[in-house]
MDTraj code that builds the backbone (N, CA, C; nanometers):
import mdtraj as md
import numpy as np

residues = "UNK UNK UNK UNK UNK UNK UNK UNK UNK UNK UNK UNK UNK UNK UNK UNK UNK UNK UNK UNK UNK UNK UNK UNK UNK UNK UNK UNK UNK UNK UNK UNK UNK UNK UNK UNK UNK UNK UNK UNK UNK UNK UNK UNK UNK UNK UNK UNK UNK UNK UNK UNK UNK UNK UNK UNK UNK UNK UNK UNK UNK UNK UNK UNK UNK UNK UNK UNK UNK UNK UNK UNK UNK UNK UNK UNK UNK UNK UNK UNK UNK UNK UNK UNK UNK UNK UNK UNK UNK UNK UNK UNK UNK UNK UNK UNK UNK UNK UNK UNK UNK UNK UNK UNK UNK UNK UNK UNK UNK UNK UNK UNK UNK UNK UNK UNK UNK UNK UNK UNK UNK UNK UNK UNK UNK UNK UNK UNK UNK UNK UNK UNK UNK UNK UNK UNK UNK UNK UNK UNK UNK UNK UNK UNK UNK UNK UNK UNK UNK UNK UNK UNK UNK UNK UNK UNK UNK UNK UNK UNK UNK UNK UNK UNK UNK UNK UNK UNK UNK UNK UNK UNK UNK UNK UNK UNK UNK UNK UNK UNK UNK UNK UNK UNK UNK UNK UNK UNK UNK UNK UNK UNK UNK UNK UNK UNK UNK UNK UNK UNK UNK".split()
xyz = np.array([
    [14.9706, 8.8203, 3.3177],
    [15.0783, 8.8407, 3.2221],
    [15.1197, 8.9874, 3.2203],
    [15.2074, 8.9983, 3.2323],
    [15.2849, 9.1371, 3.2425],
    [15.3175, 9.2155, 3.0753],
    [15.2786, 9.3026, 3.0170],
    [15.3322, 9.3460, 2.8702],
    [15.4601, 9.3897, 2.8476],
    [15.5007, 9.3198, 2.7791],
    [15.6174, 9.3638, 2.7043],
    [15.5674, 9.5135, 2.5737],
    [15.7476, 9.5492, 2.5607],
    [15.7478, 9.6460, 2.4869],
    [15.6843, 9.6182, 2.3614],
    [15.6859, 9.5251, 2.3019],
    [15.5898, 9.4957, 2.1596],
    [15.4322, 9.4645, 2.2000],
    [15.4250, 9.4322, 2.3632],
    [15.2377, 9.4576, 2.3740],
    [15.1945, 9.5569, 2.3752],
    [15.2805, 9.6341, 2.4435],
    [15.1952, 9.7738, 2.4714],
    [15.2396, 9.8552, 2.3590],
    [15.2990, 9.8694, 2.2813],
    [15.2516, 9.9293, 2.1596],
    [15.1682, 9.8859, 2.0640],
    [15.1331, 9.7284, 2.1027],
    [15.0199, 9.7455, 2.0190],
    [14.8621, 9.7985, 2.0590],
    [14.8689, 9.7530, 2.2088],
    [14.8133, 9.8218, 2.1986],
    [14.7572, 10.0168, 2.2767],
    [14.9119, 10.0357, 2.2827],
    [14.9059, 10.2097, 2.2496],
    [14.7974, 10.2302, 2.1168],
    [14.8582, 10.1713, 1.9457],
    [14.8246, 10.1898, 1.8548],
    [14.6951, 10.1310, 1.8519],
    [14.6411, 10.0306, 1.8923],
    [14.4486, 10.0513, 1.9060],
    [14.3862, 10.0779, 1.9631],
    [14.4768, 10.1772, 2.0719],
    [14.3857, 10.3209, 2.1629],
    [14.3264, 10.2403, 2.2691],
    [14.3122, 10.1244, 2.3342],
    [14.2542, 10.1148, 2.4377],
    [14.3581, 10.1274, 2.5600],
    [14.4685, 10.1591, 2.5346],
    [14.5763, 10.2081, 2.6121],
    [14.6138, 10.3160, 2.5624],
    [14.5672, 10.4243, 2.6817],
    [14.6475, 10.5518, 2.6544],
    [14.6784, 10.5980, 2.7274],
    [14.8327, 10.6894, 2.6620],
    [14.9248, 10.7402, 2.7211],
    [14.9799, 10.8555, 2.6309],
    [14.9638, 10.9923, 2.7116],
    [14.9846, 11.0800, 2.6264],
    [15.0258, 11.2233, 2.7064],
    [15.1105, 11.2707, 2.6287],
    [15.2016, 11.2431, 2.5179],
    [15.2881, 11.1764, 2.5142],
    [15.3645, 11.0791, 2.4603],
    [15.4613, 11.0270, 2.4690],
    [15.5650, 11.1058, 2.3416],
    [15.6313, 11.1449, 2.3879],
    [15.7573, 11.2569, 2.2906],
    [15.8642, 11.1857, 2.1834],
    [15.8766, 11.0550, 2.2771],
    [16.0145, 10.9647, 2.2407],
    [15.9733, 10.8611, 2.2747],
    [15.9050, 10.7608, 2.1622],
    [15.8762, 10.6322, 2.1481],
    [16.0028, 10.5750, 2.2350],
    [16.1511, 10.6298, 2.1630],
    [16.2498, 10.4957, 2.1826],
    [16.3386, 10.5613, 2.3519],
    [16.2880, 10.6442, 2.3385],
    [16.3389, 10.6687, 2.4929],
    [16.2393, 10.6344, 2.6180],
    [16.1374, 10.6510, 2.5944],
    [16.0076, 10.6494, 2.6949],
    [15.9899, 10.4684, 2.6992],
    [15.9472, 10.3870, 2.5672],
    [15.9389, 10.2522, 2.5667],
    [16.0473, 10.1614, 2.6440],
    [16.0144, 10.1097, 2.7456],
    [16.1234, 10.0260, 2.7927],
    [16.0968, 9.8829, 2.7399],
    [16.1897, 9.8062, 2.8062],
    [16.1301, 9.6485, 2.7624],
    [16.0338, 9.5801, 2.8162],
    [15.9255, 9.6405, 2.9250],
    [15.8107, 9.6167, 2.9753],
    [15.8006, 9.7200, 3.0564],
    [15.7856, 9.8190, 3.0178],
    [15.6819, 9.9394, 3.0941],
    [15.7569, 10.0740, 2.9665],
    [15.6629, 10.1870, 3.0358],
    [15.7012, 10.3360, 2.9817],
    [15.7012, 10.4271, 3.0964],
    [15.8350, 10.4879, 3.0859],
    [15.8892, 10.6416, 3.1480],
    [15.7734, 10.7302, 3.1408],
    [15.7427, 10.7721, 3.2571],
    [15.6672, 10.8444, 3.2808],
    [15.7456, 11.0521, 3.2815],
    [15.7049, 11.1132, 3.2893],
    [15.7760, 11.2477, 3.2916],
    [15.7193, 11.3067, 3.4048],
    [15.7981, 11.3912, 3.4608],
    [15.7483, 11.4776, 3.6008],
    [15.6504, 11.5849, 3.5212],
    [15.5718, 11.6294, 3.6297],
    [15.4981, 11.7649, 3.5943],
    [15.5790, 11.8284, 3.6554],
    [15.4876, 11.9858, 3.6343],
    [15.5527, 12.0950, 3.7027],
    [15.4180, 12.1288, 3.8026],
    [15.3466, 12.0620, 3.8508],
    [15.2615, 12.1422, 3.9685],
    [15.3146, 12.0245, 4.1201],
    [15.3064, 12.1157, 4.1806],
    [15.3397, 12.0152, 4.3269],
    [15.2766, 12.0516, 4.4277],
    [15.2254, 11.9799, 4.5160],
    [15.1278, 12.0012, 4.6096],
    [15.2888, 12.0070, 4.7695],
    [15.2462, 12.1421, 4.8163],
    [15.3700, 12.1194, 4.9305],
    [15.2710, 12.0904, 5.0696],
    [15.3378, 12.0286, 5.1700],
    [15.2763, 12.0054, 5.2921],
    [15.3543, 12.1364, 5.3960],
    [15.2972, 12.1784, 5.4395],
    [15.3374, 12.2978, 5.5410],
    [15.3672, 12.2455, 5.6808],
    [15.4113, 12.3331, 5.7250],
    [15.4148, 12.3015, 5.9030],
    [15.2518, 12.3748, 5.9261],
    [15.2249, 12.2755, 6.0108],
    [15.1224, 12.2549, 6.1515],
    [15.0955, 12.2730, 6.2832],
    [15.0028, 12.3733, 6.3346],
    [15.0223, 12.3536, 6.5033],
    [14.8871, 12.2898, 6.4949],
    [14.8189, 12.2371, 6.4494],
    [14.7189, 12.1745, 6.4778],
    [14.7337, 11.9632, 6.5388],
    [14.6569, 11.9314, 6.5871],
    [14.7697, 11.8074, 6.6862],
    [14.7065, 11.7285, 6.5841],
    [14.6621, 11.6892, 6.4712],
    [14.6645, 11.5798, 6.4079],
    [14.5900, 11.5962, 6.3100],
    [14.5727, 11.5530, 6.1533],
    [14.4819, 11.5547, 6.0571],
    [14.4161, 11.4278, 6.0503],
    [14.2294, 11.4416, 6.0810],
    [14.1812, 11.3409, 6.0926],
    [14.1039, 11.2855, 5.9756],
    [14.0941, 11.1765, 5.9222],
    [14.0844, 11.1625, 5.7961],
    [13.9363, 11.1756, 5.7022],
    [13.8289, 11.2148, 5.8543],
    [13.7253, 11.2437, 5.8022],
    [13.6985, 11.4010, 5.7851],
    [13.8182, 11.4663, 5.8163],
    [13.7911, 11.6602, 5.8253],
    [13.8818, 11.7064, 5.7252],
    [13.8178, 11.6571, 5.5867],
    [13.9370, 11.6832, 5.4538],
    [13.9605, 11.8750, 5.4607],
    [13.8766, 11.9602, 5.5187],
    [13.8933, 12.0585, 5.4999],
    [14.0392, 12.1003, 5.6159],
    [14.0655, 12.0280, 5.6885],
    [14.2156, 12.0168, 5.7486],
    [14.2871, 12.0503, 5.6290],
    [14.3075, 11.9352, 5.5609],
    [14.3981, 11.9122, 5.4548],
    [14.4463, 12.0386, 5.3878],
    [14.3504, 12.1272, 5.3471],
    [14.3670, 12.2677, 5.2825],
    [14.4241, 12.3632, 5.3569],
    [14.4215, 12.3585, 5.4705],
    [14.4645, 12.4375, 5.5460],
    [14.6206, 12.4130, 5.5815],
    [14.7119, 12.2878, 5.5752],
    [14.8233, 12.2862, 5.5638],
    [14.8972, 12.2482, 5.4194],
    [14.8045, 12.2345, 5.2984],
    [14.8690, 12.2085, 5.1469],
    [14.8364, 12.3391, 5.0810],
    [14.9439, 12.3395, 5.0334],
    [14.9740, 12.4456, 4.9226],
    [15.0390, 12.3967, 4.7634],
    [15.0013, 12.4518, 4.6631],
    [15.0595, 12.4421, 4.5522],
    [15.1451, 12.5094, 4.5012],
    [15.2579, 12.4580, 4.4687],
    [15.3732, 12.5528, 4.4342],
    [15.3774, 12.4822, 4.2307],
    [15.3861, 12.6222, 4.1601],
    [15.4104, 12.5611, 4.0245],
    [15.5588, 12.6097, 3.9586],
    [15.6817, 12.5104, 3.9067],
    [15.7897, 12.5206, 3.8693],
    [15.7829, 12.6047, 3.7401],
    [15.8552, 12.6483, 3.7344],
    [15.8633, 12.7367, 3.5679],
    [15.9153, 12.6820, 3.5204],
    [15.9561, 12.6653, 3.3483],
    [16.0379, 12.6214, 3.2619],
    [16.1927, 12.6060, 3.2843],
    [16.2294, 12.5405, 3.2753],
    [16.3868, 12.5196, 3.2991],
    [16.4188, 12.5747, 3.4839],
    [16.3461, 12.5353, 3.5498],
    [16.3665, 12.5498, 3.6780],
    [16.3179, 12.4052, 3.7553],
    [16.3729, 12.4494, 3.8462],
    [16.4295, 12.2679, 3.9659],
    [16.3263, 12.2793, 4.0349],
    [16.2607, 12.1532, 4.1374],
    [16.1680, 12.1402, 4.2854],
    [16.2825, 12.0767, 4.3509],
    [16.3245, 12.1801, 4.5022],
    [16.4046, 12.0624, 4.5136],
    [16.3793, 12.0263, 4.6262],
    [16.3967, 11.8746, 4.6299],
    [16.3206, 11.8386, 4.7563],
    [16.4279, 11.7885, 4.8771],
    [16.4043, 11.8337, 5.0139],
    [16.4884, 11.8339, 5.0456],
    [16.4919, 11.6922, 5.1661],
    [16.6066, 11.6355, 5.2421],
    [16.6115, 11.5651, 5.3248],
    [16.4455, 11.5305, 5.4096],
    [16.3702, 11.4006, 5.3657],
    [16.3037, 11.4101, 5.4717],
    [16.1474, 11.4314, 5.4631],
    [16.1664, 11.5305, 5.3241],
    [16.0773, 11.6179, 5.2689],
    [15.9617, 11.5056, 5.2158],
    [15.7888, 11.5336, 5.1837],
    [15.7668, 11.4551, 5.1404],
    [15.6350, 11.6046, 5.0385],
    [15.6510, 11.5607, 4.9256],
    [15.5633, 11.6217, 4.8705],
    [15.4208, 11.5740, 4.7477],
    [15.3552, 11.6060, 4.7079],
    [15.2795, 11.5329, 4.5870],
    [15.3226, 11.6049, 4.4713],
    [15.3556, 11.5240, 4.3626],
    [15.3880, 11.5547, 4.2427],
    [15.3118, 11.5149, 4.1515],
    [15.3109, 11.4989, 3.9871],
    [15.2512, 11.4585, 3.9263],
    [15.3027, 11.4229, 3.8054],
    [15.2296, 11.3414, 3.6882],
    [15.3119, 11.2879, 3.5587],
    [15.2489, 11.3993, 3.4738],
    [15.3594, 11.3879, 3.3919],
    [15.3464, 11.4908, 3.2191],
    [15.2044, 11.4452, 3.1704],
    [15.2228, 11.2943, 3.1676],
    [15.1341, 11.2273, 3.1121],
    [14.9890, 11.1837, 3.1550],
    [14.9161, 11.1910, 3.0465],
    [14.7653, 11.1318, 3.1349],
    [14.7525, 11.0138, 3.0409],
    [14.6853, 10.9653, 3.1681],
    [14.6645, 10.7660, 3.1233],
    [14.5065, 10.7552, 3.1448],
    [14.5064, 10.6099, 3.0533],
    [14.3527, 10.5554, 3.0059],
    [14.4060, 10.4389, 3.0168],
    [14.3344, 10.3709, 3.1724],
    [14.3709, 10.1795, 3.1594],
    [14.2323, 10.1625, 3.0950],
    [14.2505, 10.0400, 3.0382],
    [14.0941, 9.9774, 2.9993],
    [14.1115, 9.8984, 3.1296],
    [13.9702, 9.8477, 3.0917],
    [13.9137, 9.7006, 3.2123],
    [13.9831, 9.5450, 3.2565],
    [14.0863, 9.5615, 3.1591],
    [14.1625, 9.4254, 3.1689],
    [14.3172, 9.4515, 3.1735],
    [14.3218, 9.5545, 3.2156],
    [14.4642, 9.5938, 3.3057],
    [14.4823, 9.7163, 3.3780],
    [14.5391, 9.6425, 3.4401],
    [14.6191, 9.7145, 3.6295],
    [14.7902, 9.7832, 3.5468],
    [14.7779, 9.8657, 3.5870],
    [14.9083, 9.9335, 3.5751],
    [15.0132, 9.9701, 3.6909],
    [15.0893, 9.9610, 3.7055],
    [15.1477, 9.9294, 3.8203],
    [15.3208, 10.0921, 3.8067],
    [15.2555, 10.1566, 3.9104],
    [15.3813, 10.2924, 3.8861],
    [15.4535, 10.2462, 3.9754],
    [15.6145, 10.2917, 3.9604],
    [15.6936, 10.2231, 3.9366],
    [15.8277, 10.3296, 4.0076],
    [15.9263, 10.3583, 4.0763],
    [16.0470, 10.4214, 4.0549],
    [16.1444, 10.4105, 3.9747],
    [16.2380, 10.5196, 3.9143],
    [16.3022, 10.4618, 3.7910],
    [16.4698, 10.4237, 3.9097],
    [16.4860, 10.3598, 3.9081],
    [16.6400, 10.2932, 3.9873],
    [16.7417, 10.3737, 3.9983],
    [16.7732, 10.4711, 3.8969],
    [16.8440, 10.5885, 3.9001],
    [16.8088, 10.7219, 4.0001],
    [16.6709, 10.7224, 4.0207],
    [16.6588, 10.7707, 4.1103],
    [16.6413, 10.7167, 4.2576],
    [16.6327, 10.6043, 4.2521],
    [16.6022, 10.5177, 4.3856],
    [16.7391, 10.5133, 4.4182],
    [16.8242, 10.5332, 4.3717],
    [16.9722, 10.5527, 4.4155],
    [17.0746, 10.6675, 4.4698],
    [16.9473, 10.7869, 4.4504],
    [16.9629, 10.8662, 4.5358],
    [16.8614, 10.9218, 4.5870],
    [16.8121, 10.7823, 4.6489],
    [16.7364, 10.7991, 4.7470],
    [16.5541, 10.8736, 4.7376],
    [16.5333, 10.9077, 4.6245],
    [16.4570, 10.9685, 4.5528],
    [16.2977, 10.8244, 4.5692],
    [16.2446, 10.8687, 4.6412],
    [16.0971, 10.7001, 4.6686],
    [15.9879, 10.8245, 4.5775],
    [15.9172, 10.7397, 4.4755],
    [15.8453, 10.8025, 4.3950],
    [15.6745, 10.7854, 4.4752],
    [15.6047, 10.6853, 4.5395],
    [15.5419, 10.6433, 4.5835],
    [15.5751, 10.5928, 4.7291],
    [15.4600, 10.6339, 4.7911],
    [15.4542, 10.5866, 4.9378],
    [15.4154, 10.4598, 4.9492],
    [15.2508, 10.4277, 4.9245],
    [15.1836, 10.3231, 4.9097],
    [15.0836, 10.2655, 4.7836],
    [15.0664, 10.4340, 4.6994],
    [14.9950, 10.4214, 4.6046],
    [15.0435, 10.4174, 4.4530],
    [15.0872, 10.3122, 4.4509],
    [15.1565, 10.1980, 4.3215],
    [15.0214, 10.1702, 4.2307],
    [14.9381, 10.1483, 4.2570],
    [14.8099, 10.0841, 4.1560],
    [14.7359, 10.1913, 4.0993],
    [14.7201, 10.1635, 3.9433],
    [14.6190, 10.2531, 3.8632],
    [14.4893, 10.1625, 3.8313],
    [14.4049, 10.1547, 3.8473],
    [14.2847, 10.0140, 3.8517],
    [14.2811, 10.0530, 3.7088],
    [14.2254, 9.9116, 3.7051],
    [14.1200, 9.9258, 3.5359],
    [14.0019, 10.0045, 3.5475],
    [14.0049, 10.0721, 3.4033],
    [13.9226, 10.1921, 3.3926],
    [13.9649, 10.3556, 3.4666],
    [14.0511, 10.3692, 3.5476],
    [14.1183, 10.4979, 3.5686],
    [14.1556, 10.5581, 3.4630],
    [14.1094, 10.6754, 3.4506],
    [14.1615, 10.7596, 3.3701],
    [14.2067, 10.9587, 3.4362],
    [14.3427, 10.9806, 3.3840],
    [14.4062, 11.0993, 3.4400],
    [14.5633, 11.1007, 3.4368],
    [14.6017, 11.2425, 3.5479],
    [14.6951, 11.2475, 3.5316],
    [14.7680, 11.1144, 3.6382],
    [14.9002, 11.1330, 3.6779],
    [14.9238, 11.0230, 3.8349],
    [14.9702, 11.1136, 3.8920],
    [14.9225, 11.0891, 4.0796],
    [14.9660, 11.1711, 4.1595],
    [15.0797, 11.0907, 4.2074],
    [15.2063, 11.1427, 4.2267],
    [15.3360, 11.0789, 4.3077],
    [15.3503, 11.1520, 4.4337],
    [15.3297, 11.0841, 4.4938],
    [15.4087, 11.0605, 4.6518],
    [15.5604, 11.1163, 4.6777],
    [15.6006, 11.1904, 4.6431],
    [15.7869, 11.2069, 4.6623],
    [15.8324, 11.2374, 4.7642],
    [15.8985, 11.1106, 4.7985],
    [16.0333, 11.1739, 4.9209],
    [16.1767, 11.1714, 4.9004],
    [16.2488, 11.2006, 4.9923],
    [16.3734, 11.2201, 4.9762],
    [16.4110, 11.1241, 5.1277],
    [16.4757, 11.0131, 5.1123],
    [16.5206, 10.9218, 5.2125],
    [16.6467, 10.9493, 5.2163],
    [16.7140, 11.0255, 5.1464],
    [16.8441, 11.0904, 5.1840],
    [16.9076, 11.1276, 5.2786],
    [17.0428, 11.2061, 5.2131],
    [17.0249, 11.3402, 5.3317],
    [17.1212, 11.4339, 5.2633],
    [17.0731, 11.4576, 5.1182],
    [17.1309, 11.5539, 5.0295],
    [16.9825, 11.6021, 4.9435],
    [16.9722, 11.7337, 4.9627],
    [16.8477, 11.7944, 4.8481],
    [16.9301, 11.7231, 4.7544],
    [16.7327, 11.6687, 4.6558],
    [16.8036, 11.6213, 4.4771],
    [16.6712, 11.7288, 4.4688],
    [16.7404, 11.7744, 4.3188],
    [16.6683, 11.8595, 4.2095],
    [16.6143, 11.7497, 4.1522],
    [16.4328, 11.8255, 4.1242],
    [16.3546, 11.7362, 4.0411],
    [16.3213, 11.8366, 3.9395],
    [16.3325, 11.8089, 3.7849],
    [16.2995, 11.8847, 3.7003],
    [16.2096, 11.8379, 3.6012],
    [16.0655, 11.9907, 3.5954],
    [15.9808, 11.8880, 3.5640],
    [16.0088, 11.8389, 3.3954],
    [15.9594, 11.7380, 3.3724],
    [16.0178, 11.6880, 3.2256],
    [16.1010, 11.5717, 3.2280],
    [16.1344, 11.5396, 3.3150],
    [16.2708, 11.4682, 3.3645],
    [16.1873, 11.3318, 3.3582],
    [16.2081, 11.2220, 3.3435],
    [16.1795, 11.0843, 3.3495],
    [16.1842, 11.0639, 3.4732],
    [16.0570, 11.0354, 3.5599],
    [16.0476, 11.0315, 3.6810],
    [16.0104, 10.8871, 3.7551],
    [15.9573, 10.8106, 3.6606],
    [15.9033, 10.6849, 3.7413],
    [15.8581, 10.6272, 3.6076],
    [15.8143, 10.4618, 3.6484],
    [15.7811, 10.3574, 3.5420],
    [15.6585, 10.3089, 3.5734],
    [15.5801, 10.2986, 3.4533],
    [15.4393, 10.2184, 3.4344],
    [15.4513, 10.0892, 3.3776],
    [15.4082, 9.9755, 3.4436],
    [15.4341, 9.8715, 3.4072],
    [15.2647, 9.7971, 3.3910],
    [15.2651, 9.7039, 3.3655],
    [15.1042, 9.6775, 3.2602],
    [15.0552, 9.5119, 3.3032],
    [14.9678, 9.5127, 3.4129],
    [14.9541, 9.3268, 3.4408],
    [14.8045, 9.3164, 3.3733],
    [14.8269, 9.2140, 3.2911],
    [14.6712, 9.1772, 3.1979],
    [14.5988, 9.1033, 3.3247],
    [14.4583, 9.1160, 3.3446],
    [14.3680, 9.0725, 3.4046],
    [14.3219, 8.9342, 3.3289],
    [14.2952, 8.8454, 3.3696],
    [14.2276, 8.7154, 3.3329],
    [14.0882, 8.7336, 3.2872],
    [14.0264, 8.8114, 3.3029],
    [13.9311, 8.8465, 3.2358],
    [13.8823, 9.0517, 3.3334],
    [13.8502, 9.1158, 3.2186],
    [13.8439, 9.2042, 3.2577],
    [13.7325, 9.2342, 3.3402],
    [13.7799, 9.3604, 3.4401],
    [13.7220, 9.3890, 3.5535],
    [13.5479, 9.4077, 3.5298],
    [13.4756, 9.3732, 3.5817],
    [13.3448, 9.3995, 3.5798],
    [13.2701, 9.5992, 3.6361],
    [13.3390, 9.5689, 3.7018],
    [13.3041, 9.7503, 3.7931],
    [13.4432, 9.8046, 3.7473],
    [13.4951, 9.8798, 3.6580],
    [13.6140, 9.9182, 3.7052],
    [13.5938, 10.0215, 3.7495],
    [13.6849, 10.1015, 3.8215],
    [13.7176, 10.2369, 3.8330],
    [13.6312, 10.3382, 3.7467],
    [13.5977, 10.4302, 3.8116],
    [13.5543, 10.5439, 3.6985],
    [13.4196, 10.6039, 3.8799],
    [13.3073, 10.6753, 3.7139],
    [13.2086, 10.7624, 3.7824],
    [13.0779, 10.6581, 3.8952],
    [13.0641, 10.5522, 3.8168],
    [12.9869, 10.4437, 3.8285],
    [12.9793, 10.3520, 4.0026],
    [13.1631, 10.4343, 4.0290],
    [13.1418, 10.3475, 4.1439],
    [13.1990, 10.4793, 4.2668],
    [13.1834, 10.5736, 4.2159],
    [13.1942, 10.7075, 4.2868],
    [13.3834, 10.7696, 4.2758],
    [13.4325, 10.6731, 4.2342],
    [13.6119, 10.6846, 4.2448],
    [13.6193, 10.7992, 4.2539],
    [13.6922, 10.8288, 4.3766],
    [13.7236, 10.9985, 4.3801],
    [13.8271, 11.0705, 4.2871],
    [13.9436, 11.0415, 4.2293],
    [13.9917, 11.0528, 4.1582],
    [14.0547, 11.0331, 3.9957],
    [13.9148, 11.0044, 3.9615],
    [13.9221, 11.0003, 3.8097],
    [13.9405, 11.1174, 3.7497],
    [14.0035, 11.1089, 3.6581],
    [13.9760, 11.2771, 3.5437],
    [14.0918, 11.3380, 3.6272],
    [14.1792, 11.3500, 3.7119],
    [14.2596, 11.4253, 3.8095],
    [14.3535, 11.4687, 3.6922],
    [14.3446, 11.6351, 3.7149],
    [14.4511, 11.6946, 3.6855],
    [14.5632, 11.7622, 3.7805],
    [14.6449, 11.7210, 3.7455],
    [14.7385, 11.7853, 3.8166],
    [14.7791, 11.6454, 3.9631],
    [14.8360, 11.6884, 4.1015],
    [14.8369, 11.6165, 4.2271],
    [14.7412, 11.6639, 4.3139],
    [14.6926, 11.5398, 4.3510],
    [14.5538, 11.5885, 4.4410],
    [14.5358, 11.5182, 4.5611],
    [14.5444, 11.6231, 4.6963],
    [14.5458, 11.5633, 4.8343],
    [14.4559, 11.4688, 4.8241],
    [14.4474, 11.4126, 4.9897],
    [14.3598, 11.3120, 5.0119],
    [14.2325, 11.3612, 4.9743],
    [14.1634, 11.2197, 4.9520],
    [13.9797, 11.2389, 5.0150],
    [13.9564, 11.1409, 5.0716],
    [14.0426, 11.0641, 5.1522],
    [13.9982, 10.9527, 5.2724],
    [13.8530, 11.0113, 5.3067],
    [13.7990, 11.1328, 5.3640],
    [13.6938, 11.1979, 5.4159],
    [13.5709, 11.0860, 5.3332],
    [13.6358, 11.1028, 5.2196],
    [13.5036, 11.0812, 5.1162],
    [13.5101, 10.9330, 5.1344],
    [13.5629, 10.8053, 5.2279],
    [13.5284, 10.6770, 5.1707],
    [13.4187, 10.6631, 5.2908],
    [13.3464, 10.5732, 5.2492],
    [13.2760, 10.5248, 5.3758],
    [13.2509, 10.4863, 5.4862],
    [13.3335, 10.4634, 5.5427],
    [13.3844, 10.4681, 5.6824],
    [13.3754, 10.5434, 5.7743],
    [13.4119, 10.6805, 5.6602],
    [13.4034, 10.8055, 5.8005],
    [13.3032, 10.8958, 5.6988],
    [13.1923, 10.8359, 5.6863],
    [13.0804, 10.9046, 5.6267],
    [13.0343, 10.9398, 5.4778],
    [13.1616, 10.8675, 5.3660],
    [13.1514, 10.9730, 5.3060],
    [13.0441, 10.9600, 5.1890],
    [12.9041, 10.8973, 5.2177],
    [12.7592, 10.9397, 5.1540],
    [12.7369, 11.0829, 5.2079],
    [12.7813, 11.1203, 5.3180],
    [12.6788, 11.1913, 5.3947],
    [12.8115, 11.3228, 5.3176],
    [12.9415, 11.3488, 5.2834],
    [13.0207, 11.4106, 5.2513],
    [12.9790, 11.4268, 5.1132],
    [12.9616, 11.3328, 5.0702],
    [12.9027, 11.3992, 4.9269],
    [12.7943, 11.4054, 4.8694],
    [12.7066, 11.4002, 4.9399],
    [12.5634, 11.4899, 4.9153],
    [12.6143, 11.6071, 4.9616],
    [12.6549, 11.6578, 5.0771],
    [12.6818, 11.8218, 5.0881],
    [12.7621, 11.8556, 5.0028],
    [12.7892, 11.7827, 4.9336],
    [12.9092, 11.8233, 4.8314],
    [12.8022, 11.8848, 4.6949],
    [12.6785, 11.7951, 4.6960],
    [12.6512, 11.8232, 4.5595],
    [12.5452, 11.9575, 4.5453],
])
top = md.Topology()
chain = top.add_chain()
for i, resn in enumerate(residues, 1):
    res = top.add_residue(resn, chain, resSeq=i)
    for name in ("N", "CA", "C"):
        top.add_atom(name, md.element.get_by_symbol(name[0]), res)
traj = md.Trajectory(xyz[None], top)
């Protein structure tokens, strides 16, 4: 079951859904999801002479991302092509019996503006900021300003809630995330990553 605007305020108001800050109940509340707001930190991808980033050598990653932070009443603008990580105003708390599902707002999908690449799902039990994916499928720079209503959270109830969700319990690399945060493919198991995070600790 998907929530409507009278579910999820109720339960916004008994805290096992949170979302915060929300500024403007009647602007942010849609009729099944809530407006999310841009941040102002952005993760930029650089040019590379290196021939490929492999997904178990996360210390690659640092070496071509950089963070650029917008000032107040100033634009990111992203240009033709461009693909950068962004992030929401807001930090979210799913409980165990819903999936949240981020979303593009249509106004921007109309100029061309893709908020997400592949990573649409917030699991049950995630808690943080959201990292966005932004490109520009254009072929006109759009100004992104942070504050601006950037994308939609939409809310699917679980049939019974998740047993493991998301969190510390099952190692989730990105819980608690502030701000946009590159990969850690490095860190899943596949390409080692017990052996990545013991040297980690």
């Amino acid at each position: 079951m998907i929530l409507s605007d009278a579910d999820i305020l109720e339960r916004l108001e008994a805290g096992d859904l949170v979302v915060e800050p929300i500024d403007d109940y009647d602007l942010q509340i849609q009729p099944a999801s809530i407006d999310l707001r841009l941040g102002e930190r952005f993760l930029e991808f650089q040019r590379t002479n290196i021939p490929c980033i492999h997904p178990n050598a996360e210390d690659e990653v640092d070496k071509y991302v950089s963070e650029t932070i917008v000032d107040e009443d100033s634009d990111f603008i992203l240009h033709p092509g461009d693909f950068v990580l962004g992030t929401t105003h807001e930090r979210v708390e799913i409980p165990p019996d819903l999936i949240a599902h981020v979303e593009g707002r249509s106004s921007l999908g109309r100029l061309a503006v893709v908020v997400h690449a592949t990573a649409g799902l917030c699991d049950p039990g995630y808690r943080g900021q959201i990292t966005l994916e932004l490109s520009n499928l254009g072929t006109a720079p759009v100004a992104l300003t942070p504050g601006m209503r950037i994308s939609q959270l939409t809310f699917t109830e679980l049939k019974t809630p998740a047993e493991r969700p998301y969190g510390s319990e099952r190692g989730s690399k990105y819980q608690d995330q502030d701000g946009p945060q590159a990969s850690r493919i490095g860190s899943d198991d596949e390409f080692g990553g017990d052996q990545l995070d013991r040297n980690d600790d």
